[in-house]
Phi, psi and omega in degrees: 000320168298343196285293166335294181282340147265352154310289199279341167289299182329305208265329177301301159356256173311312191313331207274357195267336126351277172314295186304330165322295188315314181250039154281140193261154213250129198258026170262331170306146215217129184221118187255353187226148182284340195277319192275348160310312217288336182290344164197098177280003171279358168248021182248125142227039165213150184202129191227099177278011203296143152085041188232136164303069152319138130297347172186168162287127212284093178324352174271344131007269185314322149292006169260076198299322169292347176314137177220002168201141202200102161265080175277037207304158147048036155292338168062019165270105189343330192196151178245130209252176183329289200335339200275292224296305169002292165319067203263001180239011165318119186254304208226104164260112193256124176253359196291128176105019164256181178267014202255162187230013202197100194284156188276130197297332186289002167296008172273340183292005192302040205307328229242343195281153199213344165208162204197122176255116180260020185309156161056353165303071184278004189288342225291159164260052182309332188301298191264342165305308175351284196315319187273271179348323185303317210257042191252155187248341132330306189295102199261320189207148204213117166248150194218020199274155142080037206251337181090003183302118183251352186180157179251140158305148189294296191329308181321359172253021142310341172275105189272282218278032212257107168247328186246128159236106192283114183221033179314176188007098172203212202210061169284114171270013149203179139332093227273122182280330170302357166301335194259024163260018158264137291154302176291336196277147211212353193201142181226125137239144168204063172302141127088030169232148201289034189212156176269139186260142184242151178309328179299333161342288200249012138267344188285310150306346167066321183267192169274142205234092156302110154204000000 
């Protein structure tokens, strides 16, 4: 009879944590259409808008307060509107393949952004994006590829916490010496760009240099 009656507390126990397991939303799941996020946005925290027609930007964004990795890739939007700093649990924002040059300072409000893909972006106004990037406290690794790049603005060294920079295809004819005042960079890539790299090189530079 104890064996039962401690069977049946046991099974009381476990049912609500059982349950509450069940209906943890699952943050690996990835919603590739805004419609089928919206239905319950509080349980999205990844979302991949990339390759989609927007006719303008699609403001119900913002409700997707959990949101952590948010992709527009090759989306063609002209401009990045304030409203994206909302997104405060934001981790990975991929932006690559738009038309826009110039990010909204309220993109310092990102606390949480911790990686940020600028590809194929030929428009940029890095000197002053930089400047905004600077002040993410998080933000660890940066893509630039495929950007049309002949040189970096002195401002990048404003990424005080910057350890990986991805700088694939672009038209570096060295190594950007202004690189070597991030202090935190710890990975350079720059596959695929038009110059020879030597060992004096990549000891002069200290970190690791992919190329």
């Amino acid at each position: 009879m104890k064996t039962y009656l401690f069977a049946f507390l046991l099974l009381c126990v476990a049912s609500p944590m059982l349950h509450a397991q069940s209906v943890t939303p699952d943050s690996t799941k990835s919603y590739t259409r805004i419609e089928d996020a919206l239905k319950d946005p509080d349980k999205v925290y990844r979302l991949d808008l990339s390759n989609q027609l927007f006719k303008t930007f699609p403001m119900e964004i913002v409700r997707f307060k959990n949101l952590q990795y948010l992709s527009l890739r090759n989306d063609h939007f002209g401009n990045i509107p304030k409203e994206i700093s909302t997104l405060k649990n934001l981790k990975v924002l991929d932006l690559s393949g738009n038309d826009f040059s110039i990010l909204p300072k309220e993109f310092t409000e990102l606390n949480n952004l911790e990686e940020l893909y600028l590809n194929q972006d030929k428009n940029l106004n890095l000197n002053l994006d930089f400047r905004l990037l600077g002040k993410l406290p998080k933000l660890r690794i940066l893509h630039l590829e495929n950007d049309g790049l002949k040189k970096l603005p002195k401002s990048i060294v404003n990424l005080t916490h910057l350890e990986k920079l991805y700088l694939n295809n672009n038209n570096f004819k060295a190594v950007p010496s202004v690189l070597k005042n991030i202090k935190s960079l710890q990975y350079i890539d720059l596959k695929d760009n038009k110059y020879p790299i030597t060992p004096k090189i990549l000891q002069e530079f200290g970190v690791k240099i992919n190329f």
